[in-house]
SEMARTOR-96758 format. One line per 8 residues: number of its first residue (from 1); their letters; for each residue x, y, z of C-alpha. Coordinates in Angstrom, 3 decimals, padded with zeros to 6 digits. Layout:
N
NUM> A> X Y Z | ...
// end
This chain:
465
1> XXXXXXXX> -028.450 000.716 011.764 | -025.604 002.832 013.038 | -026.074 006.830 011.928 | -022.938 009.117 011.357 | -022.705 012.810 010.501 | -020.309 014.841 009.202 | -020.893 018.492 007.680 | -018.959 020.279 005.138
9> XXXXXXXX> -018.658 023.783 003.394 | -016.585 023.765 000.477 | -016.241 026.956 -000.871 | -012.905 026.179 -003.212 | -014.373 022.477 -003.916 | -011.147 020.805 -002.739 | -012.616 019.699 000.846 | -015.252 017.538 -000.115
17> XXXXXXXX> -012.423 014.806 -000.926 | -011.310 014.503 002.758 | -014.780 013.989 004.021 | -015.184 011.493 001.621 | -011.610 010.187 003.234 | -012.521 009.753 006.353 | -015.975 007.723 005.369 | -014.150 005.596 003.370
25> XXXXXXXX> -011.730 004.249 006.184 | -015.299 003.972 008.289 | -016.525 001.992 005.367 | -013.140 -000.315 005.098 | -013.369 -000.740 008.948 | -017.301 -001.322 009.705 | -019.264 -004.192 008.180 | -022.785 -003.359 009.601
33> XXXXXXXX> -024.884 -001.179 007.774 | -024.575 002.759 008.275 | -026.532 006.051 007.251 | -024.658 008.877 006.505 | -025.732 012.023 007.090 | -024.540 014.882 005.162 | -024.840 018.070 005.886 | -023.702 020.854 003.815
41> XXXXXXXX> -024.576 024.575 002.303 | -023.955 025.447 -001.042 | -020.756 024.689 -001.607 | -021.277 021.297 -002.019 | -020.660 021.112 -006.062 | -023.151 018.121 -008.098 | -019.984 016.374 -009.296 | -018.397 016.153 -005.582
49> XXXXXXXX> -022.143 015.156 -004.788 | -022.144 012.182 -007.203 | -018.372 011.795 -005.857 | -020.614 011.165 -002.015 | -023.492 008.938 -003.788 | -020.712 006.742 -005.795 | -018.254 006.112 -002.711 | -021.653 005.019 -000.495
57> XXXXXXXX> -023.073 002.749 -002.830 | -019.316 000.993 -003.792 | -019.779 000.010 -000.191 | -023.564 -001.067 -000.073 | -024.280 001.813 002.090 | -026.717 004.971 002.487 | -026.077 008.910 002.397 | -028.778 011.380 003.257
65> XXXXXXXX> -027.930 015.367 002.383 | -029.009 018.154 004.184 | -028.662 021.351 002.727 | -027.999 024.096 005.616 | -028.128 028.459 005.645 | -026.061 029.201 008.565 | -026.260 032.729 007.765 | -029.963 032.702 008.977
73> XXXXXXXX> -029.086 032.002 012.536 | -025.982 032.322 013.389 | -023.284 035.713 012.730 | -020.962 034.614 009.779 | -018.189 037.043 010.015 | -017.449 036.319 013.643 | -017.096 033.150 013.104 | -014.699 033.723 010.106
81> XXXXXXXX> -012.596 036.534 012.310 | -011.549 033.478 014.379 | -010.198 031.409 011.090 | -013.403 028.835 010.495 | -016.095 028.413 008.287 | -019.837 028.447 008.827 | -019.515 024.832 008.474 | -018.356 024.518 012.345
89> XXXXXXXX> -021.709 025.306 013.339 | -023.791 022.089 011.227 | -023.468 019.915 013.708 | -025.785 021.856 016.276 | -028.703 021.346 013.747 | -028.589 017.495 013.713 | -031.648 017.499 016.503 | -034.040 019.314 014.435
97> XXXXXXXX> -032.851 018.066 011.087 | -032.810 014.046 011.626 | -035.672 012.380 011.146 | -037.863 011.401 014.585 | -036.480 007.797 013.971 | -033.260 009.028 014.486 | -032.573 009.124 018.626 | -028.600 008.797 018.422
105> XXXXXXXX> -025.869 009.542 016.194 | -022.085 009.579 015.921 | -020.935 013.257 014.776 | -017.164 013.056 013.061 | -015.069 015.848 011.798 | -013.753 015.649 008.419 | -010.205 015.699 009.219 | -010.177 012.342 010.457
113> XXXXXXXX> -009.385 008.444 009.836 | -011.350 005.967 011.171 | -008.965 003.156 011.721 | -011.522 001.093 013.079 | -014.886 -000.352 013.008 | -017.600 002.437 014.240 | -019.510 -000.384 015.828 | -017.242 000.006 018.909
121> XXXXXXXX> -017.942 003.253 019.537 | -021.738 003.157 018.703 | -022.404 000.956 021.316 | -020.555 002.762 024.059 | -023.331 003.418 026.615 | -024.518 006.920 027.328 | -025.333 006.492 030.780 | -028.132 009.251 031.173
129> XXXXXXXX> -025.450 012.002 029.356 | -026.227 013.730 025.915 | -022.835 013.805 024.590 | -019.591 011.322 024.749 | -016.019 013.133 024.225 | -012.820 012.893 024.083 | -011.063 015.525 026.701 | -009.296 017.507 024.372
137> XXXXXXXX> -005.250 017.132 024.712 | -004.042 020.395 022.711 | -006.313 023.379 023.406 | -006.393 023.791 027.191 | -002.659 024.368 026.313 | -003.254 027.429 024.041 | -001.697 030.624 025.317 | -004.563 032.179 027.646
145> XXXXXXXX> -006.590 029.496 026.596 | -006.938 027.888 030.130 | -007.904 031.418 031.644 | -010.960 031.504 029.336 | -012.207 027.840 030.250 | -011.905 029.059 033.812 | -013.231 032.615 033.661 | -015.765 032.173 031.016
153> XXXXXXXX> -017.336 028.510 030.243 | -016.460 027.960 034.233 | -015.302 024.462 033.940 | -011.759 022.848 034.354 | -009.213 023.012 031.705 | -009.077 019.146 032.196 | -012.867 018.659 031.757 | -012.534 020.452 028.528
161> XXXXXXXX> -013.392 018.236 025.630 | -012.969 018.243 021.930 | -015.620 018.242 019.503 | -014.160 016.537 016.452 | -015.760 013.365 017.432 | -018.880 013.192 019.406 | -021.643 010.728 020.533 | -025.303 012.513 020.409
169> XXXXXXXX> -028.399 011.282 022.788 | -030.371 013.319 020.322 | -033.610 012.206 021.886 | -032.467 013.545 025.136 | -031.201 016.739 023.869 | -034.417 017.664 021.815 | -035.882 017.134 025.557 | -033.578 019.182 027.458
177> XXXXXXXX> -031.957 021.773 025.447 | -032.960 024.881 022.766 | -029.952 024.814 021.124 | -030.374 028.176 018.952 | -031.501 030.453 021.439 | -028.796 029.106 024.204 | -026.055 029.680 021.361 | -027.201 032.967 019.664
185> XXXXXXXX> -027.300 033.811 023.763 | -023.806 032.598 023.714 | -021.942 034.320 021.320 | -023.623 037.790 021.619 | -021.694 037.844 025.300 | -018.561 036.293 024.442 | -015.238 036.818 022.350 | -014.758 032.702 021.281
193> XXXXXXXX> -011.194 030.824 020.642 | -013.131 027.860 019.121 | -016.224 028.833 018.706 | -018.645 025.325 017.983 | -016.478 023.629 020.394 | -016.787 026.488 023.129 | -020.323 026.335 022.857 | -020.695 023.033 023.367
201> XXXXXXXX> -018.054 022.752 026.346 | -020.578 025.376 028.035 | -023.867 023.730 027.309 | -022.709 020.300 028.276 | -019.967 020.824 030.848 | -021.769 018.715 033.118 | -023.633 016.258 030.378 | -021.098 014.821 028.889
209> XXXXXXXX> -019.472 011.476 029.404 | -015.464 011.293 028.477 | -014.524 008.501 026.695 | -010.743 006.871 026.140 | -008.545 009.104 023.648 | -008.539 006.618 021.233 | -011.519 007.756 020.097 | -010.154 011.044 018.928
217> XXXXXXXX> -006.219 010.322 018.662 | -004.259 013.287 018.258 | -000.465 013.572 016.881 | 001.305 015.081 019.614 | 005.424 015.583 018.544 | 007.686 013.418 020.369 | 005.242 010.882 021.630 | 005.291 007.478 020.201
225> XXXXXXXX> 001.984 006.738 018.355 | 001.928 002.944 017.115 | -000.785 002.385 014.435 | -003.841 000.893 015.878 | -007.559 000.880 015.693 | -008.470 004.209 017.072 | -009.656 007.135 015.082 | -006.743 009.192 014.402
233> XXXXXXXX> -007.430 013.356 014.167 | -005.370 014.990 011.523 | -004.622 018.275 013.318 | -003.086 021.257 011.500 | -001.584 022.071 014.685 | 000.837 018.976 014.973 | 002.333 018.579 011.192 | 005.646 018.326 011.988
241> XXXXXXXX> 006.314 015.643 008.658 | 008.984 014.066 010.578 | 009.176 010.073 010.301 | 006.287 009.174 012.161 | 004.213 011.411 010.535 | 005.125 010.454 007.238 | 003.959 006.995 008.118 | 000.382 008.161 009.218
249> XXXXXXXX> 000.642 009.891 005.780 | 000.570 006.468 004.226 | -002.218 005.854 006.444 | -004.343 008.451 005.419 | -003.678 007.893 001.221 | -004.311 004.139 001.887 | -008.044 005.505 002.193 | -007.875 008.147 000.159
257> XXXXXXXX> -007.064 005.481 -002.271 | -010.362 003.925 -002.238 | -012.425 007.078 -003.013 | -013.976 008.738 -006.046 | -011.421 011.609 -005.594 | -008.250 009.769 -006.246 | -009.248 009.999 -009.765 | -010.120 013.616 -009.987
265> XXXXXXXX> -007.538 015.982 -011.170 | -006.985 018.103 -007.800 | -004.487 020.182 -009.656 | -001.661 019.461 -006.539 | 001.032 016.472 -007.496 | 002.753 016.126 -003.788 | 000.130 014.210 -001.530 | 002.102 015.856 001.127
273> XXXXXXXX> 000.628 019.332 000.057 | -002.976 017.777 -000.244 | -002.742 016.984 003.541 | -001.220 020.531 004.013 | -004.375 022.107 002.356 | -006.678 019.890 004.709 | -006.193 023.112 007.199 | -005.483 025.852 004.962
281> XXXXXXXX> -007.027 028.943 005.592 | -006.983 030.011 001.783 | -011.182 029.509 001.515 | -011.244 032.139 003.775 | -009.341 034.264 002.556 | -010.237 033.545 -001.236 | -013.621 034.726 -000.033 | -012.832 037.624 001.453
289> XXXXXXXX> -011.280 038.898 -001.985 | -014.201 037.428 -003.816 | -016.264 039.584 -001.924 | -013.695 042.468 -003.089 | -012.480 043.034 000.451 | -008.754 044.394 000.377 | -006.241 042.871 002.253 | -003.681 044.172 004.908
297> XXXXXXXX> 000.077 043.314 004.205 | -000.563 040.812 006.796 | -003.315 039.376 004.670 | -001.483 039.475 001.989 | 001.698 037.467 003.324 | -000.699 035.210 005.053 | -002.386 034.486 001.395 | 001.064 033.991 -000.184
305> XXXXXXXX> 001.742 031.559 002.335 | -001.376 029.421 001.788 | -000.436 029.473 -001.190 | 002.755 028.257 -000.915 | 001.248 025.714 001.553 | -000.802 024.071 -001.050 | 001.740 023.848 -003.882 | 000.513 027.011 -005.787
313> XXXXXXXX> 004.130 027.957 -006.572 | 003.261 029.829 -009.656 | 000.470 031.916 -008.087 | 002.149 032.485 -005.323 | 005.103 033.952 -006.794 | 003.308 036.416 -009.160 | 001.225 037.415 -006.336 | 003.294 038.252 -003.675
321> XXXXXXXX> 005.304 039.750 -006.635 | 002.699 041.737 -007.477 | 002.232 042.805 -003.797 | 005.600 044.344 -003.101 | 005.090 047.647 -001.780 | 008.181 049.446 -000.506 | 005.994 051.593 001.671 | 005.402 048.058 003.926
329> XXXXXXXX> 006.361 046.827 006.669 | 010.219 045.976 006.177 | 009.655 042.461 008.004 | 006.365 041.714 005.684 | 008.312 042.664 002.504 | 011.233 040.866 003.628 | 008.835 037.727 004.493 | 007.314 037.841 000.966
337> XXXXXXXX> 010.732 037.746 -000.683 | 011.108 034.648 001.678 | 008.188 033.010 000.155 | 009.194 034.186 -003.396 | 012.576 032.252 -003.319 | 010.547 029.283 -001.810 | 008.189 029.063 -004.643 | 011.242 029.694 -007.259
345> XXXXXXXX> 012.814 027.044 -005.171 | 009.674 024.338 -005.677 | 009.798 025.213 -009.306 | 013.517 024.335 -010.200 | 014.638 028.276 -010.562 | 017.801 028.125 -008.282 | 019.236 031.726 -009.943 | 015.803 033.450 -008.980
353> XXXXXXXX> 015.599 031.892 -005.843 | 019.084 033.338 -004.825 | 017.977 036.752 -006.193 | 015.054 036.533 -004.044 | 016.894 035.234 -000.563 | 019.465 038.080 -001.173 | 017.142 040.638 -002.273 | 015.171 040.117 001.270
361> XXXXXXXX> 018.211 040.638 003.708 | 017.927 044.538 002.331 | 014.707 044.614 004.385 | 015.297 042.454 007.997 | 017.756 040.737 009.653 | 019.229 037.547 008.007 | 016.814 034.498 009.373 | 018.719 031.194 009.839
369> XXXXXXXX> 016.285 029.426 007.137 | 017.291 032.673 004.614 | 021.508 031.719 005.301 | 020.682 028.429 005.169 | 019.358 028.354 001.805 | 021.939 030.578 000.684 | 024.574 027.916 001.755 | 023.137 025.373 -000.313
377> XXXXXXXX> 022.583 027.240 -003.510 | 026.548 028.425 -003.225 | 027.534 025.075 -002.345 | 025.583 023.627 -005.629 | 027.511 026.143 -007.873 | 030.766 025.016 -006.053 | 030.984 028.984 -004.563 | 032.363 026.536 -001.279
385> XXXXXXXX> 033.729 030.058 000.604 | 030.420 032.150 000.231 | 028.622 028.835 001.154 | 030.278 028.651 004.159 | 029.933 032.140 004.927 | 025.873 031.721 004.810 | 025.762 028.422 006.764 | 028.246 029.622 009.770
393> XXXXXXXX> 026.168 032.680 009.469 | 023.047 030.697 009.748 | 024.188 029.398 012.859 | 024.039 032.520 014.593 | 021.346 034.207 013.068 | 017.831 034.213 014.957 | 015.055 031.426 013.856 | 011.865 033.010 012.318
401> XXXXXXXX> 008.581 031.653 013.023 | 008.808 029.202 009.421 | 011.771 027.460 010.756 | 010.423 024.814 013.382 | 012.747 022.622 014.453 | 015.853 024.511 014.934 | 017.689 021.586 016.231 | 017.393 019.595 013.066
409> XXXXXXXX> 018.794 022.694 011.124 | 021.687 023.319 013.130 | 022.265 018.985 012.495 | 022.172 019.648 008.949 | 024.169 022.939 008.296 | 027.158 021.444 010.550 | 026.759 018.466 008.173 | 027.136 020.534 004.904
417> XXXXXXXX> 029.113 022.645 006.580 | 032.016 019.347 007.352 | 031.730 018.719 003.176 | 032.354 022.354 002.414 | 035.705 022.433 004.494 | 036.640 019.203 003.004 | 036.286 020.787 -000.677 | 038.315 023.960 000.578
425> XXXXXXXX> 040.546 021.445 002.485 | 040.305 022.677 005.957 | 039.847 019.029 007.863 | 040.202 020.304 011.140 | 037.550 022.365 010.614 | 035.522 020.147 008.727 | 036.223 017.286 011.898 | 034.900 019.722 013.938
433> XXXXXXXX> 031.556 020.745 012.601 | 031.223 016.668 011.825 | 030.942 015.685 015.640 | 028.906 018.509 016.134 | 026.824 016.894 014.023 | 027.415 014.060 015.809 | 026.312 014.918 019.446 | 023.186 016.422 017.980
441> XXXXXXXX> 022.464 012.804 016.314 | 024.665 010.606 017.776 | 023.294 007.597 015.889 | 023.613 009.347 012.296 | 025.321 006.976 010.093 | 026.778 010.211 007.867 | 028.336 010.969 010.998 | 029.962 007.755 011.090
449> XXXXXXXX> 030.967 007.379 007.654 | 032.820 010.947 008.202 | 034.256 009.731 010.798 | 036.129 006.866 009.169 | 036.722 009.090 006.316 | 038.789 011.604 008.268 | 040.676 008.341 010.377 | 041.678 007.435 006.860
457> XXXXXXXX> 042.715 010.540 006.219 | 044.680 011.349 008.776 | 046.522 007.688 008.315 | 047.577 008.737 005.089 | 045.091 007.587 003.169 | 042.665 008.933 000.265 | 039.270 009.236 -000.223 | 035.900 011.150 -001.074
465> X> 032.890 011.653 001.694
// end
């Protein structure tokens, strides 16, 4: 019998369904029998509980729930000041909580998919250590992040391992560790950046066997990830939605797919925005105002833009509406507006999102993204001279923190920028911002059909782009 654990706190309901992901694509991938082990607070609703108990038994196999206080042991509202949940901290019960039978177990986060059967890494051999890891390829790179592994858990940045999936000798660490005590110790002397996974790195920095990163795949942007059978680790931090990531998406709603939720109304229509929400900090911050808790401007951007994240365009238009206070911070209010002409934008309203965009450059600096925008809604009402102005303007304006990849902007204003000097019939011009284009993407096909175009045009002949 293999034994896997994951833990969840669900405080909105929504992230039951990607727990219940990532067992499914165990289940699809493993043919032995496995136990799950659930662990979980309140949160955990009775229909997503019945959602658990019908996805295990479709497969032939078993669940076990633990319910959990966290609040008892551990201090809640330092964990949440970093951005996580009391949920982080489950895992570090599993050696009091499983039954004495129970000597090993495989510990997964819920943000994964387990291309793979489990059997593979189950029998991995310990070799005398109480955890197996993968070394963790993103955090050691966190501003300031590598001074803390050195100066505070004392260990290597390179030794530093990440605790999304882990193998547990839980026999041996009953023996050799009081997990409670060492952590309450823990996090009364330090300030945490993760604060589970610090803990761990600290307690185990030399009991801990690293195992190949296949195990605990992350997306890292520009590196070439062929699908395999590893387990592949959904991180917030590396969402870029470019091509490859769009296939993984298919990866992940093949599972999804096969689960109880893909028939529950999840109020969001672009799967795209599910995956967005897998990370979203609104639980936390839907908390904090359940708890009546006011919110700084920053808070109340940030909200907006969770919001936005998850495909609540409506919401988050009448609240950040609602939330306009000219006595703000110029760059907050001007932000808001920002994410008030995105939601108008998601809902069809092109007018209001143009009211919005313009309305904002009253309180900061025109952003490229803001000019951008502006270009296209001018260029769809044939206004070709003001949408010029905006896109050469967004060329030269600075890039905020929501626009990511700058250099596939610039590839796609020069672009529109080529068909709005064809319609006001400047083609040198319009040649111009073309190979631009082109040396950004030399293999663009638009590029090359533009290309011919203008040959043909300057031969004398006539045509349309």
């Amino acid at each position: 019998m293999i034994h896997v654990a994951f833990a969840l706190h669900d405080y909105l309901e929504s992230y039951s369904m990607y727990t219940g992901t990532a067992m499914a694509s165990l289940f699809e991938n493993t043919r032995e029998p496995v136990t799950m082990h659930l662990l979980h607070n309140d949160t955990l609703s009775p229909q997503n509980r019945e959602r658990f108990l019908e996805l295990c038994a479709s497969y032939g196999q078993n669940i076990c729930f633990y319910r959990i206080s966290a609040e008892e042991d551990f201090d809640i509202a330092a964990i949440e000041k970093c951005d996580y949940c009391e949920g982080i901290m489950f895992r570090l019960y599993l050696p009091q909580l499983l039954p004495e039978t129970v000597d090993k177990i495989i510990y997964l986060d819920s943000d994964l998919i387990i291309n793979m059967d489990i059997r593979e890494l189950w029998d991995i051999p310990l070799q005398g250590f109480s955890l197996a890891a993968v070394k963790d390829p993103l955090s050691p790179f966190a501003q300031g992040f590598a001074a803390y592994i050195r100066d505070v858990l004392e260990m290597d940045s390179a030794q530093y391992f990440n605790s999304g999936v882990l193998i547990m000798d839980i026999a041996r660490i009953r023996k050799k560790r009081e997990l409670f005590g060492e952590c309450q110790e823990f996090f009364q002397k330090h300030t945490t950046f993760f604060p589970d996974q610090d803990l761990l790195n600290m307690l185990f920095k030399d009991d801990v066997k690293h195992i190949d990163n296949k195990y605990n795949c992350f997306f890292i942007k520009n590196e070439n990830h062929p699908i395999g059978p590893k387990i592949y680790h959904y991180n917030a931090a590396v969402f870029d939605f470019s091509n490859q990531w769009l296939m993984f998406t298919d990866l992940y709603f093949h599972y999804w797919d096969k689960t109880p939720w893909r028939k529950a109304s999840l109020g969001v229509n672009d799967r795209m925005h599910l995956l967005s929400r897998m990370h979203s900090a609104l639980p936390f911050l839907q908390r904090k105002m359940d708890r009546g808790i006011s919110f700084t401007p920053e808070e109340e951007l940030h909200y907006g833009q969770e919001l936005l994240r998850a495909g609540e365009y409506e919401k988050c238009r009448d609240y950040l509406e609602a939330h306009l206070d000219e006595a703000q911070n110029k760059e907050i209010i001007a932000m808001k507006l920002y994410f008030i002409s995105a939601s108008h934008e998601a809902l069809g309203r092109t007018h209001e999102q143009e009211d919005a965009l313009l309305l904002s450059l009253r309180y900061d600096i025109p952003y490229a993204v803001s000019c951008f925008k502006l270009g296209m809604l001018f260029f769809q009402e044939k206004q070709y001279r003001q949408a010029r102005f905006w896109l050469e303007t967004s060329l030269r304006a600075q890039h905020s923190l929501q626009q990511t990849d700058a250099l596939a902007m610039s590839y796609r204003t020069y672009q529109k920028l080529s068909k709005c000097c064809i319609k006001l019939n400047d083609i040198d011009a319009a040649m111009s911002y073309n190979d631009r284009a082109g040396n950004i993407r030399p293999d663009s096909l638009s590029v090359a059909i533009n290309r011919e175009y203008f040959k043909q045009l300057r031969a004398g002949a006539s045509g349309d782009v």
